[in-house]
C-alpha positions in Angstrom: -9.7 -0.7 -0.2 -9.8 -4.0 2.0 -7.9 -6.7 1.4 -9.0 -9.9 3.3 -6.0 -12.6 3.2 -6.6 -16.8 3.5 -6.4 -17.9 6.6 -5.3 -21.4 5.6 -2.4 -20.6 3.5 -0.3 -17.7 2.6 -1.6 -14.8 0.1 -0.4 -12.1 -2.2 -1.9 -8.8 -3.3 -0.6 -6.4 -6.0 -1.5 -3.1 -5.9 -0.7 -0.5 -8.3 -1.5 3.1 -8.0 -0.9 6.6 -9.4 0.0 9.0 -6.6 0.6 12.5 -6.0 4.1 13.5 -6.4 4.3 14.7 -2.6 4.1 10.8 -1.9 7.2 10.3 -3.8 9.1 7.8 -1.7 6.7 7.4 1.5 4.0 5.0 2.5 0.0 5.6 0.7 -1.0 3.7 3.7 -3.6 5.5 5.9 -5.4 3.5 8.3 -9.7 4.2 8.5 -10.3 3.4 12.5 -7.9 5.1 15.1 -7.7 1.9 17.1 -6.0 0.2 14.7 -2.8 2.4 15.0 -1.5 0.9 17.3 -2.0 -2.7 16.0 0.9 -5.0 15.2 0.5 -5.5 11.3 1.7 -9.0 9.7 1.7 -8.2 6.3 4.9 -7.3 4.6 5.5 -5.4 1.3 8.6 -4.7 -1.4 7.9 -1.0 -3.4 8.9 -2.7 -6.9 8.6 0.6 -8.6 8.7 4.1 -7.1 8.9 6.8 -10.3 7.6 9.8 -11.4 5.6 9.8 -14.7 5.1 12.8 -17.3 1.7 13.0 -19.3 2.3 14.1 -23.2 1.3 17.3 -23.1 
């Protein structure tokens, strides 16, 4: 996924996603090139929902 925010006013993006229970409680972010690690990132983020779900069986 890439996200490309305005650069003459402020943006939002909503993402919603259905994880692996291993990622229960930590970051899904995983950064493509290597140099970007080390890269100051200006976005910010609020986890409005973090919870398990259970299929009908």
């Amino acid at each position: 996924m890439f996200a490309q925010a305005a650069a003459d006013r402020p943006s939002r993006f909503i993402r919603v996603m259905i994880l692996p229970r291993a990622l229960l409680g930590k970051s899904s972010l995983q950064l493509v090139n290597e140099e970007d690690k080390g890269k100051p990132r200006a976005q910010q983020y609020k986890v409005f929902v973090d919870a398990p779900i259970e299929l009908p069986k």
